[in-house]
N, C-alpha and C positions, 0 to 999 in steps of 0.2 A: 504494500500500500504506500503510494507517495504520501509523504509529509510535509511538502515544499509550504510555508507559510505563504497566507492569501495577502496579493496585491490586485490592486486592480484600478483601471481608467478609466470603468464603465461610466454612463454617465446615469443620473438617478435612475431613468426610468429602465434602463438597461439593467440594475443591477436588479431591481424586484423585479424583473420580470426573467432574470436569468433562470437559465433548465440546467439538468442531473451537471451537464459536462464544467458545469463553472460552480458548481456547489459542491462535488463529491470528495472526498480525499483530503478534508482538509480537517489539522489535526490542532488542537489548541493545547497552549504551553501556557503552566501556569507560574510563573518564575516569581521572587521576590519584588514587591512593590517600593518605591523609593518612597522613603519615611517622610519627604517631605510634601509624597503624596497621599499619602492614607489620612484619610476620613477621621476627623479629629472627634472624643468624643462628647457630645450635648448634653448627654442625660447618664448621667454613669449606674442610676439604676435600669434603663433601659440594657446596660450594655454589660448587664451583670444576666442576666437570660441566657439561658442555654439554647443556642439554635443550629439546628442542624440544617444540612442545604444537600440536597440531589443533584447532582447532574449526571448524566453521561456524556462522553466526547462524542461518544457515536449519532446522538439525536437530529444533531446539526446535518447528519449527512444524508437524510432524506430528502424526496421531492416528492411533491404529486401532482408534480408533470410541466412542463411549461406554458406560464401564462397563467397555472395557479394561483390566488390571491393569499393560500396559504402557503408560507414560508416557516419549516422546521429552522431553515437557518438561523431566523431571531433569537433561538434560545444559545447557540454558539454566541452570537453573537452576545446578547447579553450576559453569557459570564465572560467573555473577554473583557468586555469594560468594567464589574465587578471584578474579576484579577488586575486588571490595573487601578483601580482604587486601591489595592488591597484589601477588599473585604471579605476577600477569602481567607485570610489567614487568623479573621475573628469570628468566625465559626467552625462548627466541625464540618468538614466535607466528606458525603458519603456519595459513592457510586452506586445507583440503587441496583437491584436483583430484580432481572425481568420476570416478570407474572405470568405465569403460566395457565395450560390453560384451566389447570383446577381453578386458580384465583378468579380467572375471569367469568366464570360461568357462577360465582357464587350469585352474581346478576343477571348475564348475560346466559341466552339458553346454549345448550351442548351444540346445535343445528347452524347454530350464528359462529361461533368461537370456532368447532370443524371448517365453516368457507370462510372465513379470514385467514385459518392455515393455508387452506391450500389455494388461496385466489392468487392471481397476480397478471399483467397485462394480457398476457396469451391469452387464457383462460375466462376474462372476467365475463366475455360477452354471454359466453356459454354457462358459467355456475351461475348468472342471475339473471337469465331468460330475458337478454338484452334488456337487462337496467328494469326487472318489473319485480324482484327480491332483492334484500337484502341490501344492495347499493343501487338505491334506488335516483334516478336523475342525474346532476351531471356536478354537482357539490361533494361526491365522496368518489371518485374512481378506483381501480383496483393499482395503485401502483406497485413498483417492486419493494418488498421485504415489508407489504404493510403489517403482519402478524409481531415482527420486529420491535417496529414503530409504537405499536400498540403495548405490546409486554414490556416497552421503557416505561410509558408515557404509564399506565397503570400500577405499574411494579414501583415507580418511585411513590407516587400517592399513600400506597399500601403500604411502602417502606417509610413516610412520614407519617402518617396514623400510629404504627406499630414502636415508633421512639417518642411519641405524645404519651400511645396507652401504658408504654416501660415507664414512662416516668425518666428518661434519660436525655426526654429534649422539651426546652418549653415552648420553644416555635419551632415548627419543620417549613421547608420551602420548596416545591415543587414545579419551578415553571417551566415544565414539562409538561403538566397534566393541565386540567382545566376544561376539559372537552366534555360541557352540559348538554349537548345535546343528542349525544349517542343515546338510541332506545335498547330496550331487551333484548330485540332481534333482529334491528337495523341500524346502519349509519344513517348521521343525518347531519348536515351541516357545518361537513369538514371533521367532524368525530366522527371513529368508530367504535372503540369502547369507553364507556362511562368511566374513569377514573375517578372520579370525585365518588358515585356511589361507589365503590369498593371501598375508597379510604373512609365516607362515611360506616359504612357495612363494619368494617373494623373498626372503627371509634366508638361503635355501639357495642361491643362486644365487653368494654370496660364504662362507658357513660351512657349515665339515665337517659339524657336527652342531648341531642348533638344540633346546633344552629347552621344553617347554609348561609351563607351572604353573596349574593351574586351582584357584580357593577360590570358586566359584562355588558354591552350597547343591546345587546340580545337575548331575548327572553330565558332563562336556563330549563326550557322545557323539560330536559331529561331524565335532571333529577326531580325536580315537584313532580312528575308525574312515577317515579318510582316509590318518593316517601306519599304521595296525594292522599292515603286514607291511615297513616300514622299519626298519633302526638308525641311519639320517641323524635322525630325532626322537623324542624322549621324552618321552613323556606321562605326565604326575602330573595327578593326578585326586585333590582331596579331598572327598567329599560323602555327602549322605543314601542311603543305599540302604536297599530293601523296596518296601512300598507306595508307591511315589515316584516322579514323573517322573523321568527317561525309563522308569527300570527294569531301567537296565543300570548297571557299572559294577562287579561282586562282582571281590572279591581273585584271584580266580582266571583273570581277563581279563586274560592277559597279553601278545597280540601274537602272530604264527603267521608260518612263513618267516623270513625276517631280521630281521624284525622281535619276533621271540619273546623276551619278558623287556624291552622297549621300552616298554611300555605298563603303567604301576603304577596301581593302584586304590587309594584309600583308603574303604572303604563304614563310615561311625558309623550312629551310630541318636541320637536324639532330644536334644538338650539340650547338644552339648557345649562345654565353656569357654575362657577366651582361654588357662588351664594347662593345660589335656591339651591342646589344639592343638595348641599352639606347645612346650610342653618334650617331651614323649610321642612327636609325631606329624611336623609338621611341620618343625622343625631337626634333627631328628637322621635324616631322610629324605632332606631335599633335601642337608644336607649328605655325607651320603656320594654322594648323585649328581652332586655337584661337583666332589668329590673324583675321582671312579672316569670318571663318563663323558667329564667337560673339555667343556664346552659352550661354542661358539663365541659365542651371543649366546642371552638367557634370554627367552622372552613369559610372560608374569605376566597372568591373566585374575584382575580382579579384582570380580568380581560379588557385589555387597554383599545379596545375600538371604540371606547367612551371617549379618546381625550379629541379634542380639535385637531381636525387635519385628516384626522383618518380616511383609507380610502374608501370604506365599507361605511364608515358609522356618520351619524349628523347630531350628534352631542360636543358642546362647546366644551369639554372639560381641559384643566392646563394642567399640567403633569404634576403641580402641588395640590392641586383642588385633590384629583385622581387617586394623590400619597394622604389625603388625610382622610380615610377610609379606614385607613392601615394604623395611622394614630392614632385616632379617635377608639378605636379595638383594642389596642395596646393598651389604653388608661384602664380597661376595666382588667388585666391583669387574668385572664382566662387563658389557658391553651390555645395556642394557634394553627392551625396548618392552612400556609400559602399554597395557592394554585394559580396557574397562568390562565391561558384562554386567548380569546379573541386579540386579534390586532394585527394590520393590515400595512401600514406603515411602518417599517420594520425597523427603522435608526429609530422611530420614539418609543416602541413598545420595549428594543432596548435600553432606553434611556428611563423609563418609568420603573420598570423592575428593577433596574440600577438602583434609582434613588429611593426605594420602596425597600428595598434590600436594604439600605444602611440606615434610614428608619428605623428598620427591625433590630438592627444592632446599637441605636443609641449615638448613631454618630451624622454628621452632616458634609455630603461630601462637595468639592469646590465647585464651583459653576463651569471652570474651565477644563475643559475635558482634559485630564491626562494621554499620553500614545498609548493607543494600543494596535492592536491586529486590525479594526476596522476603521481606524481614524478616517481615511478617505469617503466613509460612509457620509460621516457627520459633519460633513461640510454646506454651506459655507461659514457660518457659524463656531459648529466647534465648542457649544456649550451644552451642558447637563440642562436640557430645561424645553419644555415644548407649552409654548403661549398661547391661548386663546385669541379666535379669530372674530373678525367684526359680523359675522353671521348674524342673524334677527331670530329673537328667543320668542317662541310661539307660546314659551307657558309664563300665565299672568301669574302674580302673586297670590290671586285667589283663587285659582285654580286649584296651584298645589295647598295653598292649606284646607282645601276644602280636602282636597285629597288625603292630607293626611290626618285631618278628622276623622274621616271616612274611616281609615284602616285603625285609628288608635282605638275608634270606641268597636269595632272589633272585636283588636285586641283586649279591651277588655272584659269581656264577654266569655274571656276563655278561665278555665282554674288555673290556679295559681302553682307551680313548679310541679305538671303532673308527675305522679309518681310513677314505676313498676315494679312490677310483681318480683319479688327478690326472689336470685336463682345463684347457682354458684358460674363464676364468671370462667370462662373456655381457658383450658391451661392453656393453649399454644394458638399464636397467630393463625388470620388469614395465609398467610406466605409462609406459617412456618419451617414447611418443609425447603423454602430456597433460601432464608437466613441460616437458615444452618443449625436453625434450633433444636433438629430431628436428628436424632442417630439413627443409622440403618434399622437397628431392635427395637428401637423406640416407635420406628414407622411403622415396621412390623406390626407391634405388641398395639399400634392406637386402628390399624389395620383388621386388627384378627377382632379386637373388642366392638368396634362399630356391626363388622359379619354377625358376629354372634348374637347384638341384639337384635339387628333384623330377624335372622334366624329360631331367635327361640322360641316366639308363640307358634310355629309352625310344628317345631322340635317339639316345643309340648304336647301338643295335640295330638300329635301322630303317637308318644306315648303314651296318653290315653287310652287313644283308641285300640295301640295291640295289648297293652298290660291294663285293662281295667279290673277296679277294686272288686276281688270276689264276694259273694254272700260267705262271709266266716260264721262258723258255729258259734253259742252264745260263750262259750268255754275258751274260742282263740281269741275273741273278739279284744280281750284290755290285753292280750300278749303282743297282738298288732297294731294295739293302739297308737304307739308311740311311733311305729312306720311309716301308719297313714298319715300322722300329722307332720310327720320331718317332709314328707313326700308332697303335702299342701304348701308347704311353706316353698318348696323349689320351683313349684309348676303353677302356671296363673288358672284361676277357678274357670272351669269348662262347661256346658250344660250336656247332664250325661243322657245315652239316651235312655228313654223308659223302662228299657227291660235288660238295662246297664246290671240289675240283679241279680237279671236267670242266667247271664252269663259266668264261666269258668276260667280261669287262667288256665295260659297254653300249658 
């Protein structure tokens, strides 16, 4: 595999829109950062947090095809200008462990997870009855190594869930993951499998109740409609609605069954700013759902097709409105796990997870971009920072607080930190057989125990049916007393048949 570090004289629109032959191959080096450029720090209880961070080298190296709007390269790209801050050297860095397909199917069914294995350009027209299963339309195509792609992009989630529920990280970061809108059995708009519910799925595994928070420009259908009839999660959704992918999300989408009044919507329209956001909308939202519901651990999808500019989205947000999302989270001191998502413009979605990144670490980093591998990107500029555009904001001041009247008194409508039924909590991860939790005996031994309960009411039965209890004489009757009851206690109660009496053992 070449290594050659990326240069390049593309000019903007050439370089988002480059294909496989100018993205593949390129390998990021994480070297020591000059002290006089690391991220100085603001808040030193911020910077006292345990955070761990996912990447893989290899993420970056996918395409799904030329002329795609979606670019794996933003996430390379975003930790090179994190490694030249140095803010990698004030967290732990873990490589995550791709998710297999046990993991994936704890959501996704066995039918979907099988043709993601074996799809890929050749093939795709034929496994999905040209584009009428499973990748349906022209937003998810079959490219090369998707199954790959997916077991990174899931397997880190999973792997930042699993050091929240250890107890060995107090934020995890994955912006890798983030892809809300994969369904159970299909792709859907640029995802294909749901990362976020797996790392949800694992977070419930140790907390009562887990909070979603989506600022993605696009409604996160995926998962509301996975948790839609739960009160173990709560879903906030802040995004475009009308004429707008997906098309769902209206205020009135509240959750059904126990899950009713679970599932908040926020739908704006065109233009709105990092001040109706954030003083209107978002703090006085999430903070009463803080307050009222008590969430055991928070997932923050942070999909930068919210900020200004983007080429997909029509939300005025500036890369600091965007990063105090991620503040405003941090004050109340809960567990975090970051996810990425959406974003189209590929210098600011690195440039947002950059500064969103040392946020999480308590530090502030300069305006003036340090070198790194993509400087040529970031031109002509050259600064950490993406400003809001003089675009015309369609939502009035009374709009949204009508709107968010609307959802508060809802929320209040609902009980207070519902509870659940106490169980003992799963020894071993979602993944833990690819962490390494599992020894061969161990996988065995959790192997042969799951067989065997499936197996036993069946086991039982069948002994009943060839050894049932004979009519004993009144004289054997308390000698075998003790038999028949050691024998009740092993095998679950059966209805015998009626002439269970005139029968004889073999």
């Amino acid at each position: 595999m070449a290594t050659t570090p990326y240069s390049s004289d593309l000019s903007d629109s050439d370089r988002d829109d480059a294909g496989p032959s100018t993205r593949r191959h390129l390998q990021v080096s994480s070297s020591k950062a000059d002290p006089e450029v690391l991220a100085p720090i603001v808040d030193p209880l911020l910077a006292s947090r345990r955070v761990n961070y996912y990447h893989s080298p290899l993420i970056g190296s996918f395409s799904y095809g030329y002329g795609h709007p979606m670019k794996p390269q933003r996430m390379r790209m975003a930790h090179s200008l994190i490694s030249a801050y140095g803010l990698d050297q004030c967290m732990t860095l873990r490589e995550p462990k791709e998710a297999d397909k046990v993991d994936m199917t704890r959501f996704h069914t066995d039918e979907y997870i099988d043709f993601l294995e074996r799809v890929n350009p050749d093939n795709g027209m034929a496994l999905t009855g040209a584009g009428t299963r499973f990748l349906v339309g022209e937003d998810c195509p079959p490219f090369q190594s998707v199954f790959q792609f997916c077991s990174l992009s899931s397997g880190g989630s999973i792997s930042a869930a699993n050091a929240i529920n250890s107890g060995s990280a107090d934020i995890a970061i994955n912006w890798a993951g983030g892809l809300h809108h994969a369904k159970k059995r299909e792709a859907s708009g640029f995802c294909y499998t749901n990362d976020i519910v797996l790392g949800i799925l694992e977070l419930l595994r140790v907390h009562s109740r887990v909070l979603y928070i989506d600022i993605d420009i696009h409604h996160g259908d995926g998962v509301e409609e996975a948790f839609y009839s739960t009160n173990r999660v709560l879903t906030l959704s802040i995004h475009k609605f009308g004429d707008f992918f997906p098309g769902t999300g209206d205020v009135k989408d509240v959750g059904i069954g126990p899950g009713k009044g679970y599932a908040v919507n926020v739908p704006l329209r065109d233009g709105v700013g990092d001040r109706e956001y954030q003083s209107l909308l978002f703090q006085p939202v999430v903070q009463h759902i803080m307050e009222w519901y008590r969430p055991g651990a928070v997932v923050l999808q942070c999909g930068a097709d919210s900020l200004a500019g983007d080429k997909l989205g029509c939300f005025n947000l500036s890369m600091r409105g965007h990063a105090a999302c991620v503040s405003y989270l941090q004050s109340f001191n809960v567990p975090l796990l970051m996810v990425g998502g959406g974003g189209y413009t590929v210098r600011n979605v690195a440039r947002t997870w950059t500064y969103e990144t040392a946020l999480l670490l308590g530090r502030e980093p300069d305006e003036d971009l340090p070198f790194n591998e993509y400087m040529n990107w970031f031109g002509p500029e050259y600064k950490l920072d993406v400003r809001p555009t003089s675009m015309e904001n369609l939502n009035s001041d009374a709009y949204l607080e009508g709107l968010r009247s609307r959802i508060i008194d809802t929320l209040r409508g609902l009980p207070f930190a519902p509870s659940v039924q106490m169980q003992p909590t799963p020894k071993y991860a979602l993944n833990a057989h690819a962490e390494g939790q599992l020894s061969d005996s161990e996988e065995e031994g959790e192997l042969e125990k799951r067989i065997s309960k499936l197996l036993e009411p069946a086991y039982s039965n069948s002994l009943i049916r060839r050894y049932p209890t004979p009519s004993l004489p009144l004289t054997r009757k308390r000698k075998d007393k003790g038999r028949r009851t050691a024998l009740a206690t092993l095998l679950p109660r059966v209805r015998r048949p009626r002439d269970a009496t005139a029968q004889t053992g073999p």
